[in-house]
KEKE-3310 file (N, C-alpha, C; in steps of 0.2 Angstrom, whole numbers, plus 5000, padded with zeros to 4 digits):
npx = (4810:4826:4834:4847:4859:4866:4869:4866:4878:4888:4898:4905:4919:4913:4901:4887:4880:4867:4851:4848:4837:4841:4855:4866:4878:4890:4900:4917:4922:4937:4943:4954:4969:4965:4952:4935:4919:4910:4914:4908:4895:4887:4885:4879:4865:4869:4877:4872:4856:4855:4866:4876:4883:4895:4907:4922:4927:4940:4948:4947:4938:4924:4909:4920:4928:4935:4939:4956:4968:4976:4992:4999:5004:5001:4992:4981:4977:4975:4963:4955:4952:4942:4931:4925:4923:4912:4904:4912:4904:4896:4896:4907:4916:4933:4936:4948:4955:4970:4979:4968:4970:4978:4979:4966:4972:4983:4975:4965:4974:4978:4967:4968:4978:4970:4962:4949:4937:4937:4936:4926:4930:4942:4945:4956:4961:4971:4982:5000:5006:5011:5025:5035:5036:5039:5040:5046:5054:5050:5036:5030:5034:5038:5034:5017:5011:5021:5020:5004:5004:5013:5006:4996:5002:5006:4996:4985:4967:4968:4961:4958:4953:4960:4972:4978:4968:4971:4965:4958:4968:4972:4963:4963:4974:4982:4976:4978:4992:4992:4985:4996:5007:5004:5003:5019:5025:5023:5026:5031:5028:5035:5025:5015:5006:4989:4973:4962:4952:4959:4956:4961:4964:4970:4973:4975:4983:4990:5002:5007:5004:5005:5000:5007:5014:5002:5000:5008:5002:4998:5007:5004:4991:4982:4973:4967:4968:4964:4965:4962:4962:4956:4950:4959:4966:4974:4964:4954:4942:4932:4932:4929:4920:4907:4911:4920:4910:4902:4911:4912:4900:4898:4906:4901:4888:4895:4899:4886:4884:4890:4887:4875:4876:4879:4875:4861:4862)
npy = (5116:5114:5112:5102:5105:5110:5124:5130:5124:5134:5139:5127:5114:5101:5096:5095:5086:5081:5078:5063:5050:5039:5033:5022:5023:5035:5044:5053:5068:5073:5088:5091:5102:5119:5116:5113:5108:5109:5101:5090:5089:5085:5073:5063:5058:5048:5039:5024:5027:5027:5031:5043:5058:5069:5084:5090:5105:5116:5129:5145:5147:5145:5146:5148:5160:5170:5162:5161:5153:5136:5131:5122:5105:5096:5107:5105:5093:5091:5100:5093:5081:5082:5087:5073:5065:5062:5058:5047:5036:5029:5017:5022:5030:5038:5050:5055:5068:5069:5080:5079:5066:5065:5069:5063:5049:5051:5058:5048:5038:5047:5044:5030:5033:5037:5031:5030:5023:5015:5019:5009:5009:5017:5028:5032:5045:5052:5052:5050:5038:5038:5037:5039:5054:5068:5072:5085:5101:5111:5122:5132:5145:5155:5167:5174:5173:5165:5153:5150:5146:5137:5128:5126:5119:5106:5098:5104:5113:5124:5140:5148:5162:5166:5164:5175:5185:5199:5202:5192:5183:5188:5185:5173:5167:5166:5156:5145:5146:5143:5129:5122:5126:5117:5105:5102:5103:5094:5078:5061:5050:5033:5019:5007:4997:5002:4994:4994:4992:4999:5007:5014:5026:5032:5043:5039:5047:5054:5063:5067:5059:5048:5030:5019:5023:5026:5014:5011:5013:5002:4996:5000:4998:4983:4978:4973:4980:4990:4995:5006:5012:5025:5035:5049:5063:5072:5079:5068:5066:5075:5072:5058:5055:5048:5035:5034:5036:5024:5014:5019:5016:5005:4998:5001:4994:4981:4982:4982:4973:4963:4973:4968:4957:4961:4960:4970:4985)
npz = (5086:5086:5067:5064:5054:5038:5036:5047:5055:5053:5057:5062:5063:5056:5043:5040:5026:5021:5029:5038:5042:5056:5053:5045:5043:5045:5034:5035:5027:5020:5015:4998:4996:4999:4997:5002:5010:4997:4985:4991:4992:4983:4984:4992:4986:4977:4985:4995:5002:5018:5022:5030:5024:5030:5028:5032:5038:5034:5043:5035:5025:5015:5025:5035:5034:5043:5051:5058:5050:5049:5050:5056:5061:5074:5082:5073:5074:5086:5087:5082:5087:5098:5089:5084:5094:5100:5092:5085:5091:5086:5071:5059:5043:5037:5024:5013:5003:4994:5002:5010:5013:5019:5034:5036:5039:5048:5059:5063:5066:5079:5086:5087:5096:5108:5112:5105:5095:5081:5062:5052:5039:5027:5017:5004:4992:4979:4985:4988:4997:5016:5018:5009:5008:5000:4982:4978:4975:4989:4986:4993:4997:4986:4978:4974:4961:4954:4964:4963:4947:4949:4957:4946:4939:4941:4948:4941:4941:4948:4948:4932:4934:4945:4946:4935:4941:4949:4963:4965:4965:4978:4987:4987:4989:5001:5006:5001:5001:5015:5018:5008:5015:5026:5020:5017:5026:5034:5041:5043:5054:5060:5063:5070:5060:5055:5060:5052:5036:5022:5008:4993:4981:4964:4952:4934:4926:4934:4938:4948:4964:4959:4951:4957:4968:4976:4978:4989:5001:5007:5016:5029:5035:5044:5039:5028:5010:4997:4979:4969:4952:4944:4929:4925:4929:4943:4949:4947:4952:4949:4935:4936:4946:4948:4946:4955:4967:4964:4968:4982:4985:4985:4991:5006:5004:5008:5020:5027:5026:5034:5044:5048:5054:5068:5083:5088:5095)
capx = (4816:4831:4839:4857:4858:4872:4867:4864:4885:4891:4905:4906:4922:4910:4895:4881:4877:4860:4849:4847:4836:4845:4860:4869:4885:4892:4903:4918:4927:4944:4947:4960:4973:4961:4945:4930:4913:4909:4916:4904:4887:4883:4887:4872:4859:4875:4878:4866:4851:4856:4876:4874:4890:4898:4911:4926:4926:4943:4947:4948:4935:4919:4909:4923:4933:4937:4945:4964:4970:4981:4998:5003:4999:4998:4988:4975:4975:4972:4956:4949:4951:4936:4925:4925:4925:4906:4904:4913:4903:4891:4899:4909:4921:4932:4937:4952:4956:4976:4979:4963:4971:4986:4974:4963:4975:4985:4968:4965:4981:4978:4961:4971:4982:4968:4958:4943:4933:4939:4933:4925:4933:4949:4946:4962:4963:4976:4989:5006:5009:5016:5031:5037:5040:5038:5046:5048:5054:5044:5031:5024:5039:5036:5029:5012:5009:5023:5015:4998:5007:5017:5002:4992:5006:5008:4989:4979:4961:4968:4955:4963:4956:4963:4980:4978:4964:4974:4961:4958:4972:4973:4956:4963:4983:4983:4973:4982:4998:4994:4988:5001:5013:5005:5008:5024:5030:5021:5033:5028:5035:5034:5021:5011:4999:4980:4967:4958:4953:4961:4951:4965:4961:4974:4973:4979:4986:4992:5010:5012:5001:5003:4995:5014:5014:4996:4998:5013:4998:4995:5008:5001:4984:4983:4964:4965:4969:4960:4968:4956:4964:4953:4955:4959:4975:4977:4956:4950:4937:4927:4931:4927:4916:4902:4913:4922:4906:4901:4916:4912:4893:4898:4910:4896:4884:4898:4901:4881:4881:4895:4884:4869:4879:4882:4868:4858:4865)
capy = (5112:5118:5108:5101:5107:5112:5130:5130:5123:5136:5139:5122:5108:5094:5099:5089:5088:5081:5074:5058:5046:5036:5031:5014:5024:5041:5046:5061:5068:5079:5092:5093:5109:5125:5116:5114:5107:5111:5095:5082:5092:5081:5064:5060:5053:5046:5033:5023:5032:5026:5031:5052:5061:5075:5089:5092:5112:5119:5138:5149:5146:5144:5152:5149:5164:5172:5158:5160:5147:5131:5128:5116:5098:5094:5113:5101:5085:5091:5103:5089:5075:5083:5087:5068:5061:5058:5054:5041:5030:5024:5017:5027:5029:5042:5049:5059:5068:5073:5085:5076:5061:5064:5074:5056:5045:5055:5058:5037:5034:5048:5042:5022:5032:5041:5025:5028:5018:5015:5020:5006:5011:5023:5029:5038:5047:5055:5055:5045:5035:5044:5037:5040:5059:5071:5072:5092:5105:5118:5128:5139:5152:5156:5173:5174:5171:5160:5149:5147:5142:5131:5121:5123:5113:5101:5096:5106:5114:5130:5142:5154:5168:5165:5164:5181:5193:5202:5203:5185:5179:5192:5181:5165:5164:5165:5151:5140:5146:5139:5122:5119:5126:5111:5098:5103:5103:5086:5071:5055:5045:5026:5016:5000:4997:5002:4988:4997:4993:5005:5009:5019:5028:5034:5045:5034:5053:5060:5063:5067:5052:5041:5023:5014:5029:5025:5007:5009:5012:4993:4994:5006:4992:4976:4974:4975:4985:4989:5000:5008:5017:5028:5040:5057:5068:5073:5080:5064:5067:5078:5069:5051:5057:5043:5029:5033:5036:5020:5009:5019:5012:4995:4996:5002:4989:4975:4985:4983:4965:4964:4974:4966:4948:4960:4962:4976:4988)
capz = (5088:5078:5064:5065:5047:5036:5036:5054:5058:5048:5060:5064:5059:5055:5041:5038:5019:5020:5035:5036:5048:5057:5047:5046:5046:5045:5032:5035:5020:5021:5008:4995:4997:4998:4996:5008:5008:4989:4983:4993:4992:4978:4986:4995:4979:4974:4987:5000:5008:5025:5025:5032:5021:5032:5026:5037:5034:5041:5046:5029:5019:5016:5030:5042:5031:5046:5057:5056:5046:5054:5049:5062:5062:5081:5083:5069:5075:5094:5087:5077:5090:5103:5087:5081:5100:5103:5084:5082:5095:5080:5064:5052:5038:5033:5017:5013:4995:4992:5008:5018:5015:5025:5037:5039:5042:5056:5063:5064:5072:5086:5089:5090:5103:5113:5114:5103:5093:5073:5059:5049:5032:5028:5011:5005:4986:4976:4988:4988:5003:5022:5021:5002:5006:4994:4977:4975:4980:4992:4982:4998:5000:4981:4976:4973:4953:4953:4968:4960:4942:4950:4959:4943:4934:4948:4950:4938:4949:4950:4939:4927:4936:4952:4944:4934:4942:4955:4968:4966:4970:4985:4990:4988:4988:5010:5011:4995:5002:5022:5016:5006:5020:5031:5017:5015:5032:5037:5043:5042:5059:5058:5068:5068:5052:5058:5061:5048:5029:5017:5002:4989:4974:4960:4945:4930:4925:4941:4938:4958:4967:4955:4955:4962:4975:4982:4981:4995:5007:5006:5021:5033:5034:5044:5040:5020:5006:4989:4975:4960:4948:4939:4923:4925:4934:4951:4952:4945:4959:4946:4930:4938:4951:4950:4947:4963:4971:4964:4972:4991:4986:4984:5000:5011:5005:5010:5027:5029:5029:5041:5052:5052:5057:5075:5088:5092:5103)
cpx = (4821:4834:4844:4858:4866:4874:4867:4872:4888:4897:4907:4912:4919:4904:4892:4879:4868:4858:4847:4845:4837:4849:4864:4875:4889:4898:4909:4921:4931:4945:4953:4962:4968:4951:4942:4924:4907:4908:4913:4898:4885:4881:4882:4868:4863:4876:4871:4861:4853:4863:4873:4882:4889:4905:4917:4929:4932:4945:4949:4945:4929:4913:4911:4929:4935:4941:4950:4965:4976:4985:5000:5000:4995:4993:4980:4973:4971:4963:4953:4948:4944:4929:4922:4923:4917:4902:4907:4908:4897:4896:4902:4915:4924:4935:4943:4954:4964:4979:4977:4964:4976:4980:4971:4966:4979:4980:4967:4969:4982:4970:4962:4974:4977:4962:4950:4942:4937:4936:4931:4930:4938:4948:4950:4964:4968:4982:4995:5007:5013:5022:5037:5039:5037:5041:5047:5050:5050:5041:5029:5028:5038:5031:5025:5009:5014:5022:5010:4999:5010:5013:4999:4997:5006:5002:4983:4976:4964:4964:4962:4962:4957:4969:4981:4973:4970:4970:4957:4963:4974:4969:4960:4969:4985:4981:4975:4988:4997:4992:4992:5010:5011:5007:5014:5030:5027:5027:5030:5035:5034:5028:5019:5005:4993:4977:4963:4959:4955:4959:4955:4961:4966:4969:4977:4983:4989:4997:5015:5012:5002:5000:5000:5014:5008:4997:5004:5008:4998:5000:5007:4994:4986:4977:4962:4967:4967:4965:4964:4960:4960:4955:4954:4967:4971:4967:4954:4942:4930:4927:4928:4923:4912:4907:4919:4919:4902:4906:4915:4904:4893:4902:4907:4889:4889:4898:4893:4880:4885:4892:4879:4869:4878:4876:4868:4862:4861)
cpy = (5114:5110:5107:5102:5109:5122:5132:5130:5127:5138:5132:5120:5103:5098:5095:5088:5086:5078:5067:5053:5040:5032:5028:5017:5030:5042:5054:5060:5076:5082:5091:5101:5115:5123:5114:5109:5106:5105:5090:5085:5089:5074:5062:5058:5046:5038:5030:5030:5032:5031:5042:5053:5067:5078:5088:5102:5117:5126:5140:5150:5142:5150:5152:5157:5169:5171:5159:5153:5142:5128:5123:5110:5096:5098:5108:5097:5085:5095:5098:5083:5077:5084:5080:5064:5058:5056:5048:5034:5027:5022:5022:5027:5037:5043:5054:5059:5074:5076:5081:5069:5059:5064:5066:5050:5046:5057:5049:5038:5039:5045:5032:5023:5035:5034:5024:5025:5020:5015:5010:5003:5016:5024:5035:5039:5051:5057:5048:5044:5039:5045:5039:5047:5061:5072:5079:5095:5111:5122:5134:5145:5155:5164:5171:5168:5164:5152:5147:5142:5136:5126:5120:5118:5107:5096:5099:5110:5120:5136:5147:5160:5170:5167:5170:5186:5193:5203:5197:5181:5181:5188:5176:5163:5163:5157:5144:5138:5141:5132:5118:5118:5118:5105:5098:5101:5095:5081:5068:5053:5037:5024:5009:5003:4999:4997:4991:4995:4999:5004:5014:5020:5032:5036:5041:5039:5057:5060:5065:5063:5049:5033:5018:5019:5027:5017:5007:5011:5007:4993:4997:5001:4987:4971:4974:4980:4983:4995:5002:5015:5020:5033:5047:5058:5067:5075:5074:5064:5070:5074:5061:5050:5050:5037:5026:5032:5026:5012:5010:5014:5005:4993:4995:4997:4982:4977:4983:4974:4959:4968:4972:4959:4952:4958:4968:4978:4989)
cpz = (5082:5074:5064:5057:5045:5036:5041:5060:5054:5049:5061:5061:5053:5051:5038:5030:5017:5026:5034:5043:5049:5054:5051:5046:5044:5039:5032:5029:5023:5015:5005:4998:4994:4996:5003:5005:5001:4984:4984:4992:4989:4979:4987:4991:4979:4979:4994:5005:5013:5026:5024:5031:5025:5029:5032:5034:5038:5040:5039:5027:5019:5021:5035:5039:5036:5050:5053:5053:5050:5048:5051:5064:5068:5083:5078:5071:5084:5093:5085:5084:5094:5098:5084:5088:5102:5094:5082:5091:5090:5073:5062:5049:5036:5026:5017:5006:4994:5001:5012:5018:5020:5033:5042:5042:5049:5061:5065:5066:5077:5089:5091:5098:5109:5115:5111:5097:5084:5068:5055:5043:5032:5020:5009:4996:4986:4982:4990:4997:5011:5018:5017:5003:4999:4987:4975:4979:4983:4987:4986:4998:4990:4980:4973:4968:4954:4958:4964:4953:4943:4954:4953:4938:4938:4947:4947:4945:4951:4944:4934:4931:4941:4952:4941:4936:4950:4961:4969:4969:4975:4988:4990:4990:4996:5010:5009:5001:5009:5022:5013:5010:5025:5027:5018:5021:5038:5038:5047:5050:5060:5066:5065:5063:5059:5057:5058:5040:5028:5010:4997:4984:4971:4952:4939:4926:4927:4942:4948:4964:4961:4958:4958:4967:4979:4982:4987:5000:5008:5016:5030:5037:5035:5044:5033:5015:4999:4984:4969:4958:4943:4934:4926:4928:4940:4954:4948:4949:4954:4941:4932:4945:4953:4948:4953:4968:4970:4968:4980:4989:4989:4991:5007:5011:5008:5018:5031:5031:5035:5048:5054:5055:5065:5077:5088:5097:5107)
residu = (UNK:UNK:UNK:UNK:UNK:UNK:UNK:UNK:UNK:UNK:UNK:UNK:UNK:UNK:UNK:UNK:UNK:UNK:UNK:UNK:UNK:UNK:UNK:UNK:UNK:UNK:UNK:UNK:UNK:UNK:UNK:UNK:UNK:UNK:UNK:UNK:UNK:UNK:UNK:UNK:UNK:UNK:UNK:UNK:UNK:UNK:UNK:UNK:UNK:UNK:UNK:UNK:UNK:UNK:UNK:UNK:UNK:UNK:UNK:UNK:UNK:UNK:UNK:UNK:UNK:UNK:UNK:UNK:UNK:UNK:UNK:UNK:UNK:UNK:UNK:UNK:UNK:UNK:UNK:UNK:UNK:UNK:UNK:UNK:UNK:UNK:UNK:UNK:UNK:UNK:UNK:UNK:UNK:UNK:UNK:UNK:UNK:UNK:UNK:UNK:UNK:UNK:UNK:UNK:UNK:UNK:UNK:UNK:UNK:UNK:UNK:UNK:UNK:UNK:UNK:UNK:UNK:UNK:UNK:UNK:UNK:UNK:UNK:UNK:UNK:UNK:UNK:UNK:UNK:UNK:UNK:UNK:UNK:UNK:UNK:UNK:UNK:UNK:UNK:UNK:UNK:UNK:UNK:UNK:UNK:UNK:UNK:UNK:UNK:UNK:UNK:UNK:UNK:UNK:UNK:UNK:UNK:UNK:UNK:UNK:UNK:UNK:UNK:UNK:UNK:UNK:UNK:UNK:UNK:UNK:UNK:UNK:UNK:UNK:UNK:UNK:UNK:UNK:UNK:UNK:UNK:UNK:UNK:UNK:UNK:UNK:UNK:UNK:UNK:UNK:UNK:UNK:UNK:UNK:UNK:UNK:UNK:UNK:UNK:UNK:UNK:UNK:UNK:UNK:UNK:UNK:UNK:UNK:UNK:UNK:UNK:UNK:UNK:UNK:UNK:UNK:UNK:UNK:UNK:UNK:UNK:UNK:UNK:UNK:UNK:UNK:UNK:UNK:UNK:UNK:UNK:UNK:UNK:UNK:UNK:UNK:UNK:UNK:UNK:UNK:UNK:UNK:UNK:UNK:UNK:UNK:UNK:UNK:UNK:UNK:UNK:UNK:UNK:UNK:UNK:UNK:UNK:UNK:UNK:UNK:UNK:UNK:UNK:UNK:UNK)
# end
């Protein structure tokens, strides 16, 4: 019988990180700009045995390196809505970091307009609020070196030798550059709050989100809002890893005693 494994979806959207039997509640997680899957491997010890952490893994990178890369929001938001559609009919929560939090939230508000089911949780890091706009000017039309220099001053997380080996940044600069082109070119259009907790998270050092930029989510949410400001810059995610990991713990255990008030399905 095959396993629905991570190694198994290697073309997939959606990647499993560990298997877990029957789980109280699915968690998805959305990459920052240029990342994938790499980032949450570790999750799973980390938070409830029940709660099953999925990757959202999109065209570039990793071992999708061959899918064309998506610049175009509706082109994302239309691919992703059919791989989530028999997914969300049990619990779930997703997570979105910088990029994947844009990403998570415009996914939640077409799955309000297409009529399915809502996530539990909305957990949204390092990223300032839709509606706030961006405070710079475009990085992506930028040649090359001065591109990656000018994310690694932004945001840190760019390596050094991505930024100086010239066959590294041939490898990596396409795929930087087309997430950056979709941040960039993102517009925010006004709607009704979601019926969904929001779960923020700020870098107490993140000159870009800042911790007054993620708390303007607060209006976006007509079912709650949290705000934790952790140490670090814009990748707090690595520096503050388990104390993050420790606030989704604490969220999914409150969420568990909410669910066992339901009935049985």
């Amino acid at each position: 019988m095959p396993q629905d494994s991570a190694k198994e979806q290697s073309r997939d959207w959606l990647v499993r990180m560990e298997d877990v039997h029957q789980p109280r509640c699915s968690l998805y997680c959305f990459p920052f700009a240029g990342g994938g899957s790499a980032a949450y491997r570790t999750w799973p010890p980390l938070l409830p045995s029940d709660i099953e952490v999925n990757a959202v893994v999109l065209p570039g990178r990793e071992n999708r390196l061959g899918d064309p890369l998506v610049r175009d929001w509706p082109l994302l938001l239309d691919t992703l809505v059919p791989q989530f559609r028999r997914r969300v009919e049990r619990p779930y929560s997703l997570f979105g970091y910088s990029m994947g939090a844009i990403i998570a939230f415009e996914l939640c508000r077409r799955f309000r307009a297409t009529g399915m089911n809502l996530p539990e949780c909305l957990f949204l890091a390092a990223r300032s609020a839709p509606h706030l706009g961006g405070r710079r000017a475009r990085s992506s039309s930028l040649a090359d070196v001065e591109f990656l220099n000018d994310l690694h001053r932004r945001y840190g997380g760019v390596p050094e030798p991505v930024r100086n080996d010239p066959e590294l940044r041939k490898l990596f600069t396409p795929l930087l550059r087309a997430d950056i082109e979709l941040v960039e070119s993102y517009e925010y259009r006004d709607a009704a709050p979601l019926p969904v907790p929001f779960v923020t998270f700020a870098g107490s050092q993140d000159a870009e989100a800042t911790p007054g930029r993620v708390e303007a989510w607060r209006q976006h949410s007509s079912a709650g809002f949290e705000i934790h400001v952790l140490p670090g810059a814009h990748f707090f995610i690595n520096d503050a890893r388990e104390a993050l990991l420790r606030i989704l713990a604490a969220r999914f255990a409150s969420l568990s005693v909410v669910a066992s008030a339901l009935p049985a399905p």
